[in-house]
Each structure stands twice: as structure tokens, then as C-alpha cells.
C-alpha positions in Angstrom: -13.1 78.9 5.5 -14.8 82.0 3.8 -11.9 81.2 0.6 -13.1 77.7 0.5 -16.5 78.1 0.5 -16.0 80.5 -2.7 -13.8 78.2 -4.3 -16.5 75.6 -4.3 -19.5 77.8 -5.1 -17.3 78.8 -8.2 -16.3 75.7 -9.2 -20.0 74.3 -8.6 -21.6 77.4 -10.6 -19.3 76.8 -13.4 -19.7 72.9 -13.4 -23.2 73.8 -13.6 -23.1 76.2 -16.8 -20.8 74.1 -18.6 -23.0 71.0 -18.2 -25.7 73.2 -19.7 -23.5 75.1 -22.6 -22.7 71.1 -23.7 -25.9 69.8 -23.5 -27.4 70.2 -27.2 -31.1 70.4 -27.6 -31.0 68.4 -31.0 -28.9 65.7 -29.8 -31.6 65.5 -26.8 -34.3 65.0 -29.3 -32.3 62.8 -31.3 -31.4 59.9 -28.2 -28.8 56.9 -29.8 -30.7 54.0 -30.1 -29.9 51.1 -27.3 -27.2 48.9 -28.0 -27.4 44.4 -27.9 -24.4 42.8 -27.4 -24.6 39.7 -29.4 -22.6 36.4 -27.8 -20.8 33.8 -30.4 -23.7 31.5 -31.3 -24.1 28.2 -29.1 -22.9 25.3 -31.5 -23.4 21.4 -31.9 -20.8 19.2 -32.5 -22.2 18.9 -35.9 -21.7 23.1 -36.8 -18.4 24.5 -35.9 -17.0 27.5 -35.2 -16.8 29.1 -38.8 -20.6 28.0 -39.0 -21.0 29.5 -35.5 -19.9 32.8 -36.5 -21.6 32.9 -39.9 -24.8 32.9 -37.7 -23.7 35.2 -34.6 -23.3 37.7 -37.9 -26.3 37.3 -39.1 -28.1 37.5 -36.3 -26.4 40.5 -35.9 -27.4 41.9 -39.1 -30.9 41.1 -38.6 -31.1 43.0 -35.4 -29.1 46.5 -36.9 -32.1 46.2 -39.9 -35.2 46.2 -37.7 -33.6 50.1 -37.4 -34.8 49.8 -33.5 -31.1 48.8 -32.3 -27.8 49.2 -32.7 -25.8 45.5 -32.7 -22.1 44.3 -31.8 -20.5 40.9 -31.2 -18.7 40.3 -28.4 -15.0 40.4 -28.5 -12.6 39.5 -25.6 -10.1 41.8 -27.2 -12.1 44.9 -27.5 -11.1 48.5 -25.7 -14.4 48.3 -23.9 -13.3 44.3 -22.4 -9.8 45.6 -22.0 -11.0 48.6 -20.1 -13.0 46.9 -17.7 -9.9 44.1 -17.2 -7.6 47.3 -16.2 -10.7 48.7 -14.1 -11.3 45.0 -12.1 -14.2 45.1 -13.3 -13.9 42.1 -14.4 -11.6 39.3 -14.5 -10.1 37.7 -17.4 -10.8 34.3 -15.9 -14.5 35.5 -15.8 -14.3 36.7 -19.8 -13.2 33.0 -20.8 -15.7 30.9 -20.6 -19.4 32.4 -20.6 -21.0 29.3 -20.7 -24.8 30.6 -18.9 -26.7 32.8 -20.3 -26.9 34.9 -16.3 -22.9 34.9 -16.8 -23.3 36.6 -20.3 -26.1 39.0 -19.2 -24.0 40.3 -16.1 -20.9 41.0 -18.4 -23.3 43.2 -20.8 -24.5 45.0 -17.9 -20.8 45.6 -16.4 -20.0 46.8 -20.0 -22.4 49.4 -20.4 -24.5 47.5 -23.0 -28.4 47.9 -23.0 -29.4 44.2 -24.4 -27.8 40.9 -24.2 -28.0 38.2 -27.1 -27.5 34.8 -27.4 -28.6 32.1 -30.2 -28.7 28.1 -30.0 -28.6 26.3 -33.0 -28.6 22.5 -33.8 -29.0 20.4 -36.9 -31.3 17.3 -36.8 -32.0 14.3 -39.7 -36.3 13.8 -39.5 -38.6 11.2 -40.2 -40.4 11.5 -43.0 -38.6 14.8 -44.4 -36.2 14.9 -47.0 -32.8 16.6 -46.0 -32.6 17.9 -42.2 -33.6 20.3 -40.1 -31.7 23.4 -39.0 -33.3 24.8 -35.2 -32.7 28.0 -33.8 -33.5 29.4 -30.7 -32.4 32.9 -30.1 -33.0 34.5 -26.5 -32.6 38.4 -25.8 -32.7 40.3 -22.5 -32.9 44.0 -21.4 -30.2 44.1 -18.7 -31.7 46.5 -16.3 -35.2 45.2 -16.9 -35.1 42.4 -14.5 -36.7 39.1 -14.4 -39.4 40.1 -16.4 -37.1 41.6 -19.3 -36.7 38.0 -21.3 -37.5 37.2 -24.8 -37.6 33.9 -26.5 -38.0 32.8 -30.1 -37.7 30.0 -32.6 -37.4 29.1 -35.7 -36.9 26.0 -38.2 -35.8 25.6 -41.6 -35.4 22.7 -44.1 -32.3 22.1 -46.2 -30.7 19.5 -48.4 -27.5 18.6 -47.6 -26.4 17.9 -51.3 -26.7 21.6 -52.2 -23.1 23.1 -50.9 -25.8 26.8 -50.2 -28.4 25.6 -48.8 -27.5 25.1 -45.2 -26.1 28.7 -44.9 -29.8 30.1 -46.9 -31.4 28.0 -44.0 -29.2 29.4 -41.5 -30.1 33.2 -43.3 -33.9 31.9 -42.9 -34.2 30.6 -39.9 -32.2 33.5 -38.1 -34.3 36.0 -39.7 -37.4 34.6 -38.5 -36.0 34.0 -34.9 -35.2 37.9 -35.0 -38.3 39.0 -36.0 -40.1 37.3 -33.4 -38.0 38.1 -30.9 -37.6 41.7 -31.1 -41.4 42.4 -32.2 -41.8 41.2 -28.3 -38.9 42.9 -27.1 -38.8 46.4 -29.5 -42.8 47.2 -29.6 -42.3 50.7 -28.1 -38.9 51.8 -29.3 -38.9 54.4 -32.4 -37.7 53.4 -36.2 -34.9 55.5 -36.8 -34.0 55.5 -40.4 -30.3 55.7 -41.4 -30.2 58.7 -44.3 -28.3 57.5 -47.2 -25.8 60.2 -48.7 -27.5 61.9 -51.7 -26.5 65.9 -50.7 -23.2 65.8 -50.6 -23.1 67.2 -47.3 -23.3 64.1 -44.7 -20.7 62.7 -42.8 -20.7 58.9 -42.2 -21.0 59.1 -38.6 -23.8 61.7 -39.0 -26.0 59.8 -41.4 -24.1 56.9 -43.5 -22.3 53.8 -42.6 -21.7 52.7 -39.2 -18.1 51.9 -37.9 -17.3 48.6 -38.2 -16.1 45.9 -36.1 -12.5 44.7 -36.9 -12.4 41.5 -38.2 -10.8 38.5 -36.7 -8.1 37.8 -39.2 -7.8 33.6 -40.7 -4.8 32.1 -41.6 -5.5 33.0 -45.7 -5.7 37.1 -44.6 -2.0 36.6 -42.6 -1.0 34.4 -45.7 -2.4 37.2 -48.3 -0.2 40.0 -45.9 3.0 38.0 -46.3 2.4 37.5 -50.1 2.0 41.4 -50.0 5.6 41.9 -47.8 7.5 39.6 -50.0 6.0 41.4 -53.1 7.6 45.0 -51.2 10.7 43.2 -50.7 10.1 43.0 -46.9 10.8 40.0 -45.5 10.9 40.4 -41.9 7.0 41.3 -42.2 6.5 38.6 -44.6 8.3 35.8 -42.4 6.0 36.8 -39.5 2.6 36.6 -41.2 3.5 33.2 -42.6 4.0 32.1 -39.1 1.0 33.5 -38.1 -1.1 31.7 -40.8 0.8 28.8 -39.7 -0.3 29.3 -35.9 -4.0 30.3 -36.9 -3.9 26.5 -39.5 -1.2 24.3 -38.1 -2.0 21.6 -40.7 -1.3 23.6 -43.8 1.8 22.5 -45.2 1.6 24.8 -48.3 2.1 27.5 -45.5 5.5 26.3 -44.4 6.8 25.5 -47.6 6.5 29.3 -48.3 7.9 30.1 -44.8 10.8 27.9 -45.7 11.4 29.8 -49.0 10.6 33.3 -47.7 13.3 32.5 -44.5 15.5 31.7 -47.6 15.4 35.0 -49.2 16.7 36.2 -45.8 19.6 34.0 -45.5 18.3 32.2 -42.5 19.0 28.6 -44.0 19.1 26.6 -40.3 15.5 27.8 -39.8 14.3 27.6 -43.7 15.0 23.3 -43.7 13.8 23.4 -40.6 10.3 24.6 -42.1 10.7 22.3 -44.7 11.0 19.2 -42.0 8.1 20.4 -39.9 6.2 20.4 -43.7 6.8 16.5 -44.6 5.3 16.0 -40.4 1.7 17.4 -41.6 1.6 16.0 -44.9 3.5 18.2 -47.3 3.9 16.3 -50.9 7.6 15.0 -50.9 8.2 16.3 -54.5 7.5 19.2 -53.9 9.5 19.5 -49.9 12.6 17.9 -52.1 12.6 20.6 -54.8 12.0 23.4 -52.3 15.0 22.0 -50.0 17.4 21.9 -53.4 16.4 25.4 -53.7 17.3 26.7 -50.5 20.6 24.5 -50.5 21.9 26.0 -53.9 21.3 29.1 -52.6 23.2 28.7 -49.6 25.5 27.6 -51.4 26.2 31.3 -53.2 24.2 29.7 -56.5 21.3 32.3 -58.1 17.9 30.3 -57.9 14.6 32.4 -58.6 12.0 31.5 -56.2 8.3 31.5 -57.8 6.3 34.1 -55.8 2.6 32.5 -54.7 0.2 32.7 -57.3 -1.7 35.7 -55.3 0.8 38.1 -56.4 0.5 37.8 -59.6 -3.4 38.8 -59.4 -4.3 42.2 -61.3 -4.5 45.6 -58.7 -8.4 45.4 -58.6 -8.8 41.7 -57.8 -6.7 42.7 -54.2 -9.9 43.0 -51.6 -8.3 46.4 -50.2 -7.7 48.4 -53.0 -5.8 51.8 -52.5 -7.4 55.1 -54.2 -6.0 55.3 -57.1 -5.0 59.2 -59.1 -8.1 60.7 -59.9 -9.1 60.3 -63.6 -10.8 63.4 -65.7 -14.2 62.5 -65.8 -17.6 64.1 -66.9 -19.3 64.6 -63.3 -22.8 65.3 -64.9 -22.3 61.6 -66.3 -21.1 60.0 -63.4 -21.8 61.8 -60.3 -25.2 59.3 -59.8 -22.8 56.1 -60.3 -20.7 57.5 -58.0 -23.4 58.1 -54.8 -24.5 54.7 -55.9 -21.3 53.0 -55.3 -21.3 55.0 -51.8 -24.7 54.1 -51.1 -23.8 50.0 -51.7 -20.4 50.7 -50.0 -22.4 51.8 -46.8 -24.5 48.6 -47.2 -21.7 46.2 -47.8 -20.1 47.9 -44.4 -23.2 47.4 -42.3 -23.7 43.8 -43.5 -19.9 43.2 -41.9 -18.1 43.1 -45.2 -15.5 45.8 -44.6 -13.2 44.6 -47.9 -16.5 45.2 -50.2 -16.8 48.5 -48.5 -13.5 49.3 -49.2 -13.7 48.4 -53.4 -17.2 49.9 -53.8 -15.8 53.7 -52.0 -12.4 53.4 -54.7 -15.1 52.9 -57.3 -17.1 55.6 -56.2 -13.9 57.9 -55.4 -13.0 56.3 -59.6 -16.2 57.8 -61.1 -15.9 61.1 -58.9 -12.9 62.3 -57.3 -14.2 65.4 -56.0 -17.3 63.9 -53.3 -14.9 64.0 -50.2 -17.2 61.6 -48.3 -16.0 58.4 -50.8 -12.3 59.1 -48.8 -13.7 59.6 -46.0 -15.3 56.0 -46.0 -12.3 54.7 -47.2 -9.7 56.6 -44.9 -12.1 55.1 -42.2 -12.6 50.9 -43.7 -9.3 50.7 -44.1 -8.2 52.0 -40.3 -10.7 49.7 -39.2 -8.5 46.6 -41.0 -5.4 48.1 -39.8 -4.4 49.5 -42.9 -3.0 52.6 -41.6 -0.8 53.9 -44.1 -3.8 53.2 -47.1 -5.9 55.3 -44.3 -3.5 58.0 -44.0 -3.5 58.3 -47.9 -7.2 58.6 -47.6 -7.0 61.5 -45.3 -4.5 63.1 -47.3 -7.0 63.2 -50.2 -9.8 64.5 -48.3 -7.6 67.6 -47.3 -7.4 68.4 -50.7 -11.2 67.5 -51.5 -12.7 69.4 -48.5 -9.9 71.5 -47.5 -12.2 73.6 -44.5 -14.3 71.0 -42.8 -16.6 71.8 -40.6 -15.9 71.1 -36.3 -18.8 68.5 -36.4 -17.1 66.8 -39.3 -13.8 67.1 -37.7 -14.9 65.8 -34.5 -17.1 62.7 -36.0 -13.7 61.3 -38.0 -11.9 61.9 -35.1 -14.1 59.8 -33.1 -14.2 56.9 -35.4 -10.5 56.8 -36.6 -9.4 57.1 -33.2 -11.4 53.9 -32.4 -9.7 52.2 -34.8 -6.6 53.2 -33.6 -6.8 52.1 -29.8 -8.2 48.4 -30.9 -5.0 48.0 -33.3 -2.5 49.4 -30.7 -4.1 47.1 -28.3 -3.8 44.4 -30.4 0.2 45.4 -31.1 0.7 45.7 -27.5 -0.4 42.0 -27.0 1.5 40.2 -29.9 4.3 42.1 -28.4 3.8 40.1 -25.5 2.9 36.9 -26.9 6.0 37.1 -28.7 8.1 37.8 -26.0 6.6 34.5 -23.9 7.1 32.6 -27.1 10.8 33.2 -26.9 10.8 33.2 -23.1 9.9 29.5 -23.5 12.1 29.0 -26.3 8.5 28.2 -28.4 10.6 30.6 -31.4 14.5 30.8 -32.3 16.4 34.1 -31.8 16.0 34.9 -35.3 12.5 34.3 -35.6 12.0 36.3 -32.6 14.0 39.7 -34.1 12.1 39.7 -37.5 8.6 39.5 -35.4 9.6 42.1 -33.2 11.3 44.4 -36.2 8.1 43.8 -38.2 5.8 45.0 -35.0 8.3 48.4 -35.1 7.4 48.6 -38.7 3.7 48.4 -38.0 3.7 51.1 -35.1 5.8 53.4 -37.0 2.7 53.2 -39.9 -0.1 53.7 -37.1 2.5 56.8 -35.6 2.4 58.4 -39.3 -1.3 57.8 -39.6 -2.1 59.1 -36.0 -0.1 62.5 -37.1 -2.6 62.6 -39.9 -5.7 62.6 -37.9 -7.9 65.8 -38.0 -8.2 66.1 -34.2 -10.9 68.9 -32.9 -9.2 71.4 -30.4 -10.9 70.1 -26.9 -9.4 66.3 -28.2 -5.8 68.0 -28.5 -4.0 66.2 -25.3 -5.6 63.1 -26.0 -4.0 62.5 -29.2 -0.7 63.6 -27.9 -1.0 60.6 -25.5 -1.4 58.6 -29.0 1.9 59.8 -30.6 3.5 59.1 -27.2 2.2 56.0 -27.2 3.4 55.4 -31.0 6.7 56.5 -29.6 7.7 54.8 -26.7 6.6 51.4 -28.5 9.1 52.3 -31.2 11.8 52.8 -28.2 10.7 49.2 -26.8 10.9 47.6 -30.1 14.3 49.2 -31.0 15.8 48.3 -27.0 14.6 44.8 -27.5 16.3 44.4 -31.1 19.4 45.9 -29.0 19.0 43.0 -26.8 18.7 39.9 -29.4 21.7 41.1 -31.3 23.9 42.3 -27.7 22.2 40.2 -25.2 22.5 43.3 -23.0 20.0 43.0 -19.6 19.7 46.6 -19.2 18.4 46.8 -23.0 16.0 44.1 -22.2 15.0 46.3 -18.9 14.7 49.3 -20.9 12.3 47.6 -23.3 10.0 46.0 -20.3 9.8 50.0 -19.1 8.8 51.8 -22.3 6.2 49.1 -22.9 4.6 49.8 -19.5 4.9 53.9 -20.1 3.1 53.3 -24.3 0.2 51.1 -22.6 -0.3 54.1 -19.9 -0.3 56.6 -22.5 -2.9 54.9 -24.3 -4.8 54.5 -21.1 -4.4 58.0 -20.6 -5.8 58.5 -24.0 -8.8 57.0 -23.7 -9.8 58.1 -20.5 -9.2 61.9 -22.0 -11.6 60.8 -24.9 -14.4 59.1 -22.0 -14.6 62.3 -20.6 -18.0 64.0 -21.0 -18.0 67.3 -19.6 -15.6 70.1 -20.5 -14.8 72.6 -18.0 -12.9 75.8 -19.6 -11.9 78.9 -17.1 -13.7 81.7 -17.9 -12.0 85.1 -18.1 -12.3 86.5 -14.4 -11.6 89.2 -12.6 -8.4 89.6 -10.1 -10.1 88.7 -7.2 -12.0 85.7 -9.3 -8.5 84.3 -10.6 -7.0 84.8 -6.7 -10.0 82.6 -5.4 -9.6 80.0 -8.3 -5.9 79.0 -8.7 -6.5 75.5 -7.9 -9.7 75.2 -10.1 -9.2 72.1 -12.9 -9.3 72.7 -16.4 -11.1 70.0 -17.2 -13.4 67.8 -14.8 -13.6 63.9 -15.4 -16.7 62.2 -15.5 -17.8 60.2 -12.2 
């Protein structure tokens, strides 16, 4: 009894000092400011859902500029929604449909958000007025404030609907003013925290810059512009999957399967190249142009050399491409050019808080252009282009800041870390559910053999980039064994990937068994991962005496947070 007892004073005393030894008097002073989870704008039939998002955004935007609040959009396929899936928290029946506004508070709550956001919109022809009107209502709740905790606003704006602008400036106008109203209710008494644009030299952008932003959902022309930029590297497999997943995300573009057609061609995968071209002439396709595509692929089949023409995207100069890659530093005059360069970081930053993460990207190789020796330019960059799942354009990045700022700081270590690894988890999610999409697809004989191995040999391709880039990662000493779950993560989806190829070309069960297993291990290694990174408090041994050590064998290293 007497051991025990020790045991827990000990552990309890050193709980307590380690609490206080990471508690940081600055960071105290300096509290985050509250977060509002914004929900996908409420549409008539008369909007739509690109419409619908152009004003979730903005309303989004508004809120980050009254620099009271910090502002995301919901997204089902976030860490934070897939976290509290895996936790029960909640239920992914529950995150279908959030049709009330109570429904959409509680799931703020359960996620840890402070605010909850919501916005109505409808468009209306008046009497007497000439063009129509654009209403918007926008409601906010604290989430822990109770009944009491509700804000309301609205706003109207007048457009013509002959000017091909003026709805989305009325949308612009109207959501504006709907913010304003709402949070100068709702904000009164929180404190105006100023972001500090780089001008030293010696910020970091999780410090004082840009904040990390949200991953785009990709549309069918981003997929499309990926498979123009596999065929270009001579990588089909890649290219063939993109092209059917701009033909999933826009089932009517017949354009799209014409170039599936031509691009299953190159690969020698005639049967399923005509068959393209058939499901083409079904949503429209010209006939001229199916019939001189089909001759095509049948001369080639038949051993004949034909020259495809690659899609007119291709042929677009380097800096026209929306996510252009740092290119070799060029000997400039710094006295000349440094001011261009913090102005292209400063309007890089801006770009990236308005949600425009490809702008961000071109303005930081501009900057990085006029001076190739401010580290923080490829920084940005290293972190944009993670964000889009560019990993290996990332890992580039990295590579140049090592040779820019080869002795960071720990802080500066710590805040990439932090925001690259984010990137990171949201991609390898998202891997880890085409994966299984995929896999259903085939189940249910939705895609052909063939199709099946080039989608799952592109995924392998696109984990062993994330593996490589992971690697690269500065990672601060306490965050060590959380990024070894990452690389094992990296690497037992590479051993599921290569196991199920074994199965589509063998049709052996215990490959397809092996592949089901190292799927289940790379999800709970990433699991792992991020439930190192939630912890809070570190608890290190101290150097003890004999007797200490004797009474604390079984004392953890480290101590999760409740």
C-alpha cells in the first residue's frame, strides 16, 4: 500500500509540474480567437449548388475579416468529422442531412467548434423594380450560450439579370451586410486581433501570416487538368483514373470520354477505349468527331502509328498552369527587389485567406522569383501546395527551405509541422476512401478489371508521393512517434495496393485477404497518429534517484489528455 501510495503522489507531483512547465505565459495572454463553423448555404431551386457555395465562402470570408473570429466550412470528410465517426460521436447517418438549424448547432458543439453558421438565400422578381431581388438571411449561434445565444440578420440587394456579374456583386453585397449586422450583435465584446503581415523577415505563417487553408473540393475541370498533366508525364494509369473521375463528378460531358477513350488507347486497352467512345454518342458526343476518334484507336490496334493530339491545356506556357512549381533561383539585385518580393508574400497571404489557394501558390513563386533567399516564400508554398495534395511540389518546397534557413528555430519547426501534418491526414484520409470506393465499384462490377488495376496502381503512386513527402517533414523532437505512425501508415498502404494488384492479375484470395488486413493496420496507424498529435500535456521522467526509479517503473512517458 505504502509503494502505491508513492507511486501516485509521484506521478501526481510530476503531472502537476509538467502542466505548469507547458503552460506559456505569452500564449495565455495571447488566447486563439473562437472558431464558427459555417454550414453550406440554404439554396432555392432557382440558385444551385455552385451558387450555394460561392456564398457559404463568402460568408466565410466576411466573418475571418471582422478579425474577431476564426471561420471554416463544414466538411463531411474532414479529420475532425472523421474522428468523431470513429469516436461514435456521431453517426454518419446523423452527418447526412442537417436539414434544422438545432441539428447543425448540436454537431458544432460535438465538434468542438465555438459558433455555428447558417445563411438562407432566395432570389425574387418585384413589382415596380427593375431586375430582382437577391434576400439573405444569415443566423449565428454561440453553442454553449444557450437559448439566449442567437443572432439574426438580413440583407437585400438589387441586380439585373442581363449583366452575367451582377448577381454574384449582389451576392458579395448582401452577404457583407448580413455579416456585419450579425456579428456587431454577436462579437461586441470580443478583442480585434490583427494578423501581422510579414515585413521582418522573421515570421512564420502560422505565427503571424496566412492561415492554413481548407482543401478544396476538386470539379470535374481540376480531375480533367490532372489527367492532361499524367498524359503529358507519360503516365497513363494516373491519367485514365482522373478522366473517370471528371467523368463521375460531370456525367454529361462527352468531351471527357472522348479523351478517356483516347488515353485508354495509349495503353492498349482497346475493348474498354470503344467502349468510351459508345457511352460518348449516349450523352451527346458530335458523331464526327466519335467516328474519327474510333478510326484512331482501330488503326492503332491494328499495329498502325497514329499521333493522338494531346488536349489543348498542355500545350499552355509553364506560368499559365494555376500551381506553379518553384523554379531555379535567378541572380537578382535584392536591394531592387526585396520590396516586390514581401509584396507578392503579403498578396499571397491575402489570396490564401480569401480561399484561393492556386493564387496563393503563383504569387509565393513570384515572390520566391524576385528573392530566392526569404525562406518564408517556400515555406508558403511547401505548405499551399500540401494543402492541394501536391506533395511532391511540397516536398520540393521543403527541400529549398533547408537550404534557405538551414537552422530553424523549434517554434518554426513545430508550427510547419503542425500545418503540413494537417494536410497530410485530410489527403490520406481521402486516399483511404477512394481506396474503398474503388474496391465497391468493382465489387459490383460498376468498373472492368482493367479499369480497376490502373485506379488502384495510380492510388500506389499517389501514397508513395505523400510517403517521400512525409520523410521530408521537419518534425520537432516531442512529435517524433507520431510521424513514425505516418510513414507506417504510407507503408502499409503501399503493401495493400501492391497485394491487391497481386490479386487482379493472379486472382489469388489470400492476396485479396492480405490487402483487406494492411488497409485496416495503415487506417490505425493514422489513428494512432493523430491521437499522439491531440495530446496536450507531455510527461518526461525526470532523472531520479535509485529509490525514485524503483518506486516509478510503471510510471508513463507520456500521459493522454482526458
Amino acid at each position: 500500500m505504502a509503494i502505491k501510495l508513492i507511486k501516485s503522489i509521484v506521478y501526481l507531483w510530476i503531472l502537476i509540474i509538467s502542466a505548469m512547465a507547458f503552460c506559456d505565459p505569452a500564449a495565455a495572454q495571447e488566447k486563439p480567437r473562437p472558431v464558427v463553423l459555417v454550414f453550406q448555404a440554404e439554396k432555392a431551386e432557382q440558385l444551385g449548388n455552385s451558387f450555394a457555395s460561392s456564398i457559404t465562402r463568402a460568408i466565410r470570408n466576411y466573418y475571418r475579416e471582422t478579425n474577431r473570429v476564426e471561420a471554416t466550412i463544414f466538411d463531411r470528410e474532414s479529420p475532425a468529422v472523421k474522428r468523431a465517426i470513429l469516436e461514435k460521436k456521431i453517426t454518419l447517418d446523423s452527418i447526412a442531412s442537417y436539414s434544422t438549424r438545432e441539428q447543425r448547432v448540436s454537431a458544432a458543439k460535438i465538434l468542438g467548434f465555438e459558433y455555428a453558421s447558417g445563411t438562407e438565400a432566395t432570389i425574387e422578381t418585384a413589382k415596380g423594380i427593375d431586375g430582382k431581388l437577391l434576400k439573405m438571411k444569415v443566423w449565428l449561434v454561440d453553442v454553449n450560450g444557450g437559448s439566449k445565444a442567437v443572432w439574426e440578420a438580413s440583407s437585400v440587394a438589387v441586380y439585373s439579370d442581363t449583366d452575367e456579374f451582377a448577381l454574384d456583386n449582389a451576392m458579395q453585397s448582401a452577404a457583407s451586410k448580413a455579416v456585419i449586422d450579425v456579428t456587431s450583435k454577436a462579437f461586441s465584446k470580443l478583442p480585434i486581433t490583427n494578423d501581422v503581415e510579414p515585413i521582418s523577415g522573421d515570421e512564420s505563417i502560422a505565427v503571424g501570416g496566412a492561415k492554413t487553408p481548407e482543401i478544396k473540393q476538386l470539379e470535374s475541370s481540376d480531375y480533367s487538368s490532372n489527367a492532361e498533366e499524367s498524359l503529358s508525364e507519360g503516365n497513363l494509369a494516373v491519367a485514365i483514373q482522373e478522366y473517370s473521375r471528371a467523368i463521375s463528378a460531370d456525367p454529361s460531358n462527352a468531351s471527357l470520354r472522348i479523351k478517356l477513350a483516347e488515353a485508354y488507347a495509349k495503353k492498349k486497352m482497346y475493348t474498354e477505349a470503344l467502349d468510351a467512345l459508345d457511352r460518348a454518342l449516349e450523352v451527346g458526343a458530335d458523331k464526327n468527331m466519335v467516328e474519327s476518334a474510333r478510326q484512331k484507336i482501330e488503326s492503332m490496334r491494328s499495329g498502325q502509328t497514329v499521333t493522338i493530339e494531346q488536349p489543348k491545356a498542355q500545350k499552355q506556357p509553364v506560368q499559365e498552369q494555376t500551381s506553379p512549381k518553384p523554379t531555379a533561383p535567378e541572380p537578382i539585385k535584392l536591394n531592387s527587389t526585396s520590396a516586390a518580393a514581401v509584396a507578392k508574400l503579403v498578396e499571397g497571404d491575402k489570396l490564401w485567406n480569401k480561399g484561393d489557394p492556386d493564387g496563393a501558390a503563383k504569387s509565393y513563386a513570384e515572390a520566391i522569383k524576385l528573392n530566392p533567399k526569404d525562406w518564408r516564400s517556400y515555406e508558403r508554398l511547401a505548405v499551399v501546395n500540401a494543402s492541394m495534395s501536391l506533395f511532391n511540389e511540397s516536398r520540393f518546397a521543403l527541400e529549398q527551405v533547408k537550404t534557405v534557413q538551414p537552422n530553424p528555430s523549434s517554434t518554426l519547426i513545430a508550427n510547419r509541422y503542425e500545418m503540413l501534418r494537417k494536410a497530410f491526414d485530410k489527403s490520406f484520409m481521402m486516399l483511404l476512401d477512394q481506396y474503398e470506393s474503388d474496391s465497391a465499384d468493382f465489387l459490383t462490377k460498376r468498373i472492368t478489371r482493367e479499369s480497376y488495376y490502373s485506379t488502384i496502381n495510380g492510388l500506389a503512386l499517389r501514397s508513395e508521393s505523400m510517403a517521400k513527402f512525409i520523410d521530408a517533414v521537419p518534425v520537432p523532437e516531442l512529435k517524433a512517434p507520431a510521424s513514425i505512425h505516418r510513414s507506417l501508415a504510407c507503408g502499409l498502404f503501399a503493401q495493400a495496393t501492391s497485394s491487391m494488384l497481386d490479386y487482379l492479375i493472379s486472382n489469388s484470395a489470400q492476396s485479396k485477404s492480405n490487402a483487406q488486413t494492411f488497409i485496416e493496420q495503415a487506417k490505425k496507424e493514422l489513428q494512432s497518429a493523430v491521437g499522439l498529435d491531440m495530446n496536450r500535456i507531455i510527461i518526461t521522467k525526470e532523472e531520479a534517484s535509485a529509490d525514485q526509479a524503483a518506486s516509478e517503473d510503471t510510471t508513463p512517458e507520456t500521459q493522454p489528455e482526458n
